[in-house]
N, C-alpha and C positions, 0 to 999 in steps of 0.2 A: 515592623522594621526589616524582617530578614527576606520576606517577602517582596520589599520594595527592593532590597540593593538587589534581588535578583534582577528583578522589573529591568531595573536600573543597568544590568551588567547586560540583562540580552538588547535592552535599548545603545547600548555603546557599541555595536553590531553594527548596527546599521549604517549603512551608505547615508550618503546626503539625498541623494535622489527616493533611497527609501525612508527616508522621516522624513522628507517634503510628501512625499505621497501619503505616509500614514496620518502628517497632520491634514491634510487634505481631506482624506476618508470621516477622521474625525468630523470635520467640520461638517461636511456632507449629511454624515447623520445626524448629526444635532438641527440641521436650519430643515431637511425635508421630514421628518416628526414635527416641526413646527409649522410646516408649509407644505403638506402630504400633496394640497390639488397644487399647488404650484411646479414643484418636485414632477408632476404627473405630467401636466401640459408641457414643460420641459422636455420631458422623454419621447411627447409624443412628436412634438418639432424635430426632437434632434432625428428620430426615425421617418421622417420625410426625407431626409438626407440622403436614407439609403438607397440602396438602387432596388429593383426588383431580380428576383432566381430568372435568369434566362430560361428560352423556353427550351433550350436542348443543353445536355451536357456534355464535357470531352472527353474522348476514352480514358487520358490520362486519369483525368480526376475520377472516374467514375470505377478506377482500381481503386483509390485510398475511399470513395464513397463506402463502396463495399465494405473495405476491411472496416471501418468504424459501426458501420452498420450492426457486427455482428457482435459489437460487446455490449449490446444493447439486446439483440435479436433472441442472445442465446439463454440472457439470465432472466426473460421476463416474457420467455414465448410461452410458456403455461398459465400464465398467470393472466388472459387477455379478455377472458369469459368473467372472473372475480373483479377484475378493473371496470367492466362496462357496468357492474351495477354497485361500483364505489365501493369493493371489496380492496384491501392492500394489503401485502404482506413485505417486508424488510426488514433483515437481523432475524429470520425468525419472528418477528411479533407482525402477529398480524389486528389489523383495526377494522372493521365495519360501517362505514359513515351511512348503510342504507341508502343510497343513493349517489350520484354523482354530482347532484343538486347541491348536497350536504355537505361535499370536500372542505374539512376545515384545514385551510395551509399553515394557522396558528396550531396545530393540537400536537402535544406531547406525550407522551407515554413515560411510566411509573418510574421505569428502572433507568432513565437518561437526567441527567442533573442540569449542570448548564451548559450542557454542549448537546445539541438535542439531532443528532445526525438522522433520527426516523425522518421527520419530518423535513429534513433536507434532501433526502433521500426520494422523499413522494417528490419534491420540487425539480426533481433533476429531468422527471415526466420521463425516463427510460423508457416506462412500459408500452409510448405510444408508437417507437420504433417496428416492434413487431405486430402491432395492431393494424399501422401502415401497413406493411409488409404482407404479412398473413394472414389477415384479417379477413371480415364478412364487412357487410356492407353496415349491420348492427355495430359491428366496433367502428366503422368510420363515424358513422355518427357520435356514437359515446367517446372520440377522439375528439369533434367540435364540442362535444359539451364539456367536456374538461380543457380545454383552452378555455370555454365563453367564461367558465366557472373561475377560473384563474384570473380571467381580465376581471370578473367583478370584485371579485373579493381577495387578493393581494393587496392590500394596504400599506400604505408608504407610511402609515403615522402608528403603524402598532410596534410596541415594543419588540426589537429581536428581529424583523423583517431583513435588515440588510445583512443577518449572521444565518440566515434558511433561503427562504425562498426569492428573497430580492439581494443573494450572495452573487456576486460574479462569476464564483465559483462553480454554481446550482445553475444561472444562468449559461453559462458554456457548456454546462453537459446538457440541456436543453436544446441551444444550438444544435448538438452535435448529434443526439437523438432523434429529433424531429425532425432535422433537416435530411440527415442520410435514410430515415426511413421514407420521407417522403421523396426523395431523389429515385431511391431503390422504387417505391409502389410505382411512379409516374409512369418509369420505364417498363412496367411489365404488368397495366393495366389502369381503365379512364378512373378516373377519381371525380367525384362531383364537384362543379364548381365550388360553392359553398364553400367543400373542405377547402379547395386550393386556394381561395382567397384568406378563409380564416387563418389558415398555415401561415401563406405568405405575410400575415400583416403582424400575426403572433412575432415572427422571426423576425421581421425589422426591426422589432422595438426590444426585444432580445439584441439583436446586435448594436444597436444604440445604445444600451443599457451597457455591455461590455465594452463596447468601444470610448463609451468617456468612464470608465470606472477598471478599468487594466488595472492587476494587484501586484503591481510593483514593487509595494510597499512588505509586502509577504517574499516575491522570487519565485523560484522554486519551480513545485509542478502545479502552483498555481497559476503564473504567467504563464506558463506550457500550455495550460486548457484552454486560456483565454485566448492566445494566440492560433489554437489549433482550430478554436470553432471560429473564429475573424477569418480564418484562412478558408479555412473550408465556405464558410458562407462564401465571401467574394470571388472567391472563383467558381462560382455557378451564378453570379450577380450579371447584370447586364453590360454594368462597367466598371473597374475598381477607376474611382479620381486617383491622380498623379500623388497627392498628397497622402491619402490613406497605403498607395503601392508603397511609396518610402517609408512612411511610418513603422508598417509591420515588416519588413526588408529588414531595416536595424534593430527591429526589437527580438526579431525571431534569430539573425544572426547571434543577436546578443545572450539568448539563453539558452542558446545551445553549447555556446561555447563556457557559459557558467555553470548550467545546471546538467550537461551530458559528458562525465567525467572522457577522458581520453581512452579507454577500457570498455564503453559503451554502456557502463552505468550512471542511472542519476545521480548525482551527489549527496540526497536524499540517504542512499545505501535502500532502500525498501522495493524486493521482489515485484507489490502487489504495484506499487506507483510504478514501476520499470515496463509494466503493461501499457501504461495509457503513455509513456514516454513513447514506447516501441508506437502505439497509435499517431499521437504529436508530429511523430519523424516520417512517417510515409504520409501525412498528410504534408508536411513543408517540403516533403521532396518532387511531391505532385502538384505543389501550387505553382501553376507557369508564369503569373509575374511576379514570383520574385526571384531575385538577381541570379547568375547565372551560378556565382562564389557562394551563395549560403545557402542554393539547390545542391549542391555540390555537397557542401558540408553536411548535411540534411544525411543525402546517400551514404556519404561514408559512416555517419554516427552513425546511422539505422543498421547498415550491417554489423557495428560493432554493438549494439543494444539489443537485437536479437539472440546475437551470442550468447550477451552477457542474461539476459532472459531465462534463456535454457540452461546458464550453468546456475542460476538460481532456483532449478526446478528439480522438485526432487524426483527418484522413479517411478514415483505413483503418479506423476504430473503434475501434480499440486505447487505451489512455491513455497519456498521456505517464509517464515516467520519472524525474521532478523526485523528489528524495529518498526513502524505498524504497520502491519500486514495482517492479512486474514482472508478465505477462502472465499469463493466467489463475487468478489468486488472486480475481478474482470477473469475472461476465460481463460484455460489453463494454453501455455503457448503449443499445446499443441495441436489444441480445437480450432486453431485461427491459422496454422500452418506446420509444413516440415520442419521440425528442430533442428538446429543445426547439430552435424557428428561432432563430441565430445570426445576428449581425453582423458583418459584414467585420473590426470593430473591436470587441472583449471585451472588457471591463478588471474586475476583481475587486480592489476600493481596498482592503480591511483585507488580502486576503493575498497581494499583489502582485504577481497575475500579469497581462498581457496577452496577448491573440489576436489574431493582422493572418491577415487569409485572402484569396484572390482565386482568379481560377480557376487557376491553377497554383501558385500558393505559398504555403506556409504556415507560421506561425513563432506560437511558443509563449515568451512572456519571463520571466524569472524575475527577481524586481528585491523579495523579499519581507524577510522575514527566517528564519533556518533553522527558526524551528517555535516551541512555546510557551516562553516564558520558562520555566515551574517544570518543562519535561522534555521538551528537544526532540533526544528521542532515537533520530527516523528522520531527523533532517535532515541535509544533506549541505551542502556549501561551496560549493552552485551558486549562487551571486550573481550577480547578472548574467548569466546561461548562455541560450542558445537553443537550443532542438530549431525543426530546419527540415525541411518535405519540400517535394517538387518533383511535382508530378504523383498527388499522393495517396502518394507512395513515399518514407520515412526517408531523408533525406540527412544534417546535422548532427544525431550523436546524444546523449543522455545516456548516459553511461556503465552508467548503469543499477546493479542491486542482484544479484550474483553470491550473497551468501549474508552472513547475518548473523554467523557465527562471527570472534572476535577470529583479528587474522592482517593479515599486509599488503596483500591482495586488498582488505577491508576500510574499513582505513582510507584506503587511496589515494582507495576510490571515494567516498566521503565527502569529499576533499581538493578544495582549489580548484583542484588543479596538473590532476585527474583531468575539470573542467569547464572549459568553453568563456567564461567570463565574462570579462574584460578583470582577468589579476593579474599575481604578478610572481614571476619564476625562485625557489624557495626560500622565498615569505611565505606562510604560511599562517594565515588569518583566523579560526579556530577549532582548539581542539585538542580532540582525541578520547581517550578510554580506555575501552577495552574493547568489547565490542557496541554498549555505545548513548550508555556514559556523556559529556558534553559539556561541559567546562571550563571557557575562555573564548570568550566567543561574542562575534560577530556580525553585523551586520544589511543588508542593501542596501533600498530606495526607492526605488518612481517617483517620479519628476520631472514627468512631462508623459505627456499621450496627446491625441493629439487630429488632426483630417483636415488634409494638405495635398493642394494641387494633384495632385490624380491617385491621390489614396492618403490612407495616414493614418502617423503617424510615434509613436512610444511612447519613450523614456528611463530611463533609471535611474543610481546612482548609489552607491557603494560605500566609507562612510567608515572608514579605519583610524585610529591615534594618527598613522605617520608621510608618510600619502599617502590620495589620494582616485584612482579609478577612477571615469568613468563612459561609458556605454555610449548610442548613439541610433541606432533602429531603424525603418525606413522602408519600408515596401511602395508603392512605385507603380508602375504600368505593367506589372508582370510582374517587377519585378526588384527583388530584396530588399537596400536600403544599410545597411552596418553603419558605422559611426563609435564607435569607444573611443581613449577619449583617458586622462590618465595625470596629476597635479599629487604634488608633496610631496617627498619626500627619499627614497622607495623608488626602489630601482635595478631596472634589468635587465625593466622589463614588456616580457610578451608573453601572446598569445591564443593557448590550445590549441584546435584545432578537432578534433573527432575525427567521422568519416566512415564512415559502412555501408559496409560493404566488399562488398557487391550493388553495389554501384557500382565500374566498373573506370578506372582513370586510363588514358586514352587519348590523354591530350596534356600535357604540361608543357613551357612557354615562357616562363621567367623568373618570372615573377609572374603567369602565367595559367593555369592549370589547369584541364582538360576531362576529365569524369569522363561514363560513359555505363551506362546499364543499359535492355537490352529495346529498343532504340530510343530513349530519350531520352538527350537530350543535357544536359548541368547545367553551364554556365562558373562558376567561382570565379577573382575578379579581384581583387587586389590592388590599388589605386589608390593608396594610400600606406602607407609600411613594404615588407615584404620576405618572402619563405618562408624561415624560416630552417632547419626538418627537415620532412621526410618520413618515417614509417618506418609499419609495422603495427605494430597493437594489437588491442585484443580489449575488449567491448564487453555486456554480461545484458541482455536481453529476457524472459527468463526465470531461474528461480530455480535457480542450480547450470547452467544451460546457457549455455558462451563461444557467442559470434560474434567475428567477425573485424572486423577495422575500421582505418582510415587516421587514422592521427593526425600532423598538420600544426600545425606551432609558425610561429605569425607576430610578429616583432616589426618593433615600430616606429621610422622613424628617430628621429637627434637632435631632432625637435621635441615626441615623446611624442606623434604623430598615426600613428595604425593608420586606415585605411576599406578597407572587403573589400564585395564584392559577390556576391552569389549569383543566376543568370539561367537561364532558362531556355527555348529556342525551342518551339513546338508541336513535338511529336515527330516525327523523322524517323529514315530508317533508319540504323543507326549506320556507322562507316566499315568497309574491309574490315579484313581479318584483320592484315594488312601492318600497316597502320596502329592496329591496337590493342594493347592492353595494352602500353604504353610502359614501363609500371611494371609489375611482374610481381603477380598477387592475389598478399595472405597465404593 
């Protein structure tokens, strides 16, 4: 029952146009499992439809060609000699089919429940991007054998098909891989017939397949992908018909102005999607028919999405971890271009994040709300939360996104108790069911941002029915003041702080704590309130891969007053051996 009113609360979300399409989708998959050749000969009529890839491209387009090329190019150029003899590896986990003959699109792996992203992952066919590209004339051909491999055995009638590799989803990163590598090889060397027909005929029915199955009924950066690979196809097609120009005209106006916040982030809130937005935007800005008002719109969001990109990135390059995200699902923004110059001080007012930077510290605030009202379904319950480094190096982490499969890994990391924001023993601010679905929700807000003496100081603020948290954040001088405080009839607050455990504790002295890595030194100071645990924990940077990590419970005395400090000296050599690791690593 508690399960369904959730069901139930994130279905009262929905637009009419989004539960007409998700009963749509329903139906869809019920009548083609019952009618798989029927379903089939369907797709392949409607892929008559399409036009054929023109034989020359336009400079325009053949800028946003490039840039998409390369979040393909970059994460699966090694991997091009393992793919031709049906080697794969994603997450970390790597599978051996022995062959390309072998590619099972149904297989699953141990540690994925019912969300089975490996296998979505092979379907997304990335790796034939740089195969195109870089390749010998061995990987063209092991390129045909994994499409011929794909047309035979994709099946419309097996369980699960339309949630992996016959996903629209899976299908537009296909588009958008295939098509820009093969765009990019054309130009800069002959390709055999063969391939160019089997290419061409692969991606019609790829674009048939997305163009009558748009996931509407989702939003989001789903529609963004679907739209981006329709765009990018038809604008290397022979002809876009009148009817398909208008079509994606108002749907792409339409989701940008939904799903690309006025600050230039997605609505989503998540670093790692804000990648493939920044992708989405220079491809609609480069598609010449469409209209002149939502090229327009295109341009301006994209400058403010790459901003907002960079102010998402920490100084190691990497992004931040704020609801699901994780490292190498697309390049780091600076592999793909010039960052934009940053300010000490960042604020992004519609999706409430701030940036405090100085030469040694850096702190990323999170004070938004978990994602879009009608499907905010990568958000996590980090309200209030900080990611801190010290020296360019992760010290306060996000818990980060270990894997999307229902399971208690899961929902924890999504939980407030699992984030560093100022909450309390047992409340949890939002309920969750299943992968994504999100029941009652909600929302935290800045307060303030603005310079004081020496620094600059940001706020937030986190309303429930029976208590308010909020949270004030200060950079000056090198050393980072936290202040949360606590009002209402909720009992028991405290602040989890969780800790890279690259950092070794080397001193604990009541309420002071010295953690050291490589030479630097990091004090964490308790000024008021208390350490009330210590213990390890475990920490996703990556998708399916733990790290290890300290997780430190602070509460505050009887007056509901926590302030914690984070400092940091110029790096010195750390103490000896005697003197270290007071606290033993996990």
């Amino acid at each position: 029952m508690e399960i369904n009113l959730r069901t139930l609360q994130a279905a009262s979300r929905l637009d009419a146009k989004m539960l007409g399409y998700h009963l749509k989708r329903v139906l869809r998959n019920v009548l083609a499992r019952q009618f798989p050749n029927a379903y089939a000969r369907r797709l392949e009529r409607l892929s008559t439809r399409v036009p054929a890839i023109a034989s020359r491209a336009t400079e325009a387009t053949g800028t946003s060609v490039a840039f998409v090329s390369r979040f393909y190019r970059d994460e699966y150029l090694d991997d091009m000699d393992d793919v031709a003899r049906g080697h794969f590896t994603f997450f970390g986990q790597s599978v051996d089919f022995g062959s390309i003959g072998a590619i099972d699109w149904h297989h699953t792996i141990a540690v994925e429940k019912d969300l089975h992203l490996w296998r979505m992952k092979l379907a997304h066919l990335g790796f034939i991007c740089p195969m195109l590209v870089s390749g010998t004339v061995t990987h063209h051909k092991a390129v045909e054998a994994v499409l011929a491999r794909f047309n035979a055995s994709s099946s419309f009638a097996v369980s699960g098909c339309f949630s992996s590799y016959w996903f629209p989803y899976s299908a537009s990163h296909r588009i958008l891989s295939v098509l820009s590598g093969y765009l990019v090889a054309r130009q800069e060397r002959t390709l055999a017939p063969s391939l160019v027909a089997t290419i061409e005929a692969f991606l019609r029915r790829d674009v048939a397949f997305v163009l009558d199955t748009i996931e509407h009924e989702l939003k989001n950066n789903h529609v963004e992908r679907n739209l981006a690979a329709l765009c990018l196809y038809y604008s290397h097609a022979e002809e876009v018909p009148t009817s398909i120009a208008a079509r994606l005209n108002h749907d792409v106006h339409r989701i940008i102005l939904d799903c690309v916040l006025e600050d230039g982030l997605l609505s989503e809130r998540s670093a790692m999607y804000q990648g493939l937005t920044v992708m989405a935007l220079r491809v609609f800005r480069d598609t010449l028919f469409l209209d002149a008002t939502t090229r327009e719109l295109a341009r301006e969001r994209l400058t403010l999405a790459e901003h907002a990109w960079a102010v998402m990135s920490h100084p190691d390059g990497e992004i931040a971890l704020f609801n699901d995200s994780w490292f190498g699902e697309v390049p780091p923004v600076g592999a793909l271009m010039e960052p934009p110059s940053l300010q000490p001080l960042e604020v992004l007012r519609h999706a409430g994040y701030a940036r405090l930077q100085d030469e040694s510290c850096f702190a990323l605030f999170d004070a938004g709300a978990i994602g879009p009202y009608w499907n905010p379904g990568h958000g996590h319950a980090d309200f209030l939360a900080l990611e801190i480094d010290l020296h360019g190096r992760r010290f306060i982490v996000d818990p980060g996104t270990y894997q999307y499969s229902t399971g208690e890994r899961r929902r924890f990391e999504r939980s407030a108790a699992s984030h560093n924001g100022p909450g309390w023993h047992e409340v949890e601010p939002v309920e969750y069911s299943g992968c994504f679905k999100v029941g009652r929700m909600s929302k935290a807000q800045l307060t303030g941002c603005g310079p004081v003496a020496g620094g600059h100081r940001v706020s937030g603020a986190l309303h429930l029915t029976h208590g308010t948290a909020d949270r004030s954040v200060m950079l000056r001088n090198g050393c980072l003041h936290v202040s949360d405080r606590w009002h209402g009839d909720l009992t028991r607050p405290r602040t989890n702080l969780l800790i890279s455990a690259d950092w070794h504790v080397v001193s604990r002295e009541g309420n002071h704590l010295q953690f050291a890595q490589d030479g630097i030194l990091v004090d964490l100071v308790i000024r008021k309130g208390h350490v009330a645990d210590l213990r390890t924990s475990s920490w996703a940077s990556r998708y399916l891969q733990d790290r290890q990590g300290w997780l430190i419970t602070l509460e505050p005395g009887d007056t509901a007053e926590l302030d914690w400090d984070v400092s940091s000296p110029v790096p010195t050599p750390i103490r000896t051996k005697e003197q270290h690791d007071v606290v033993r690593s996990p």
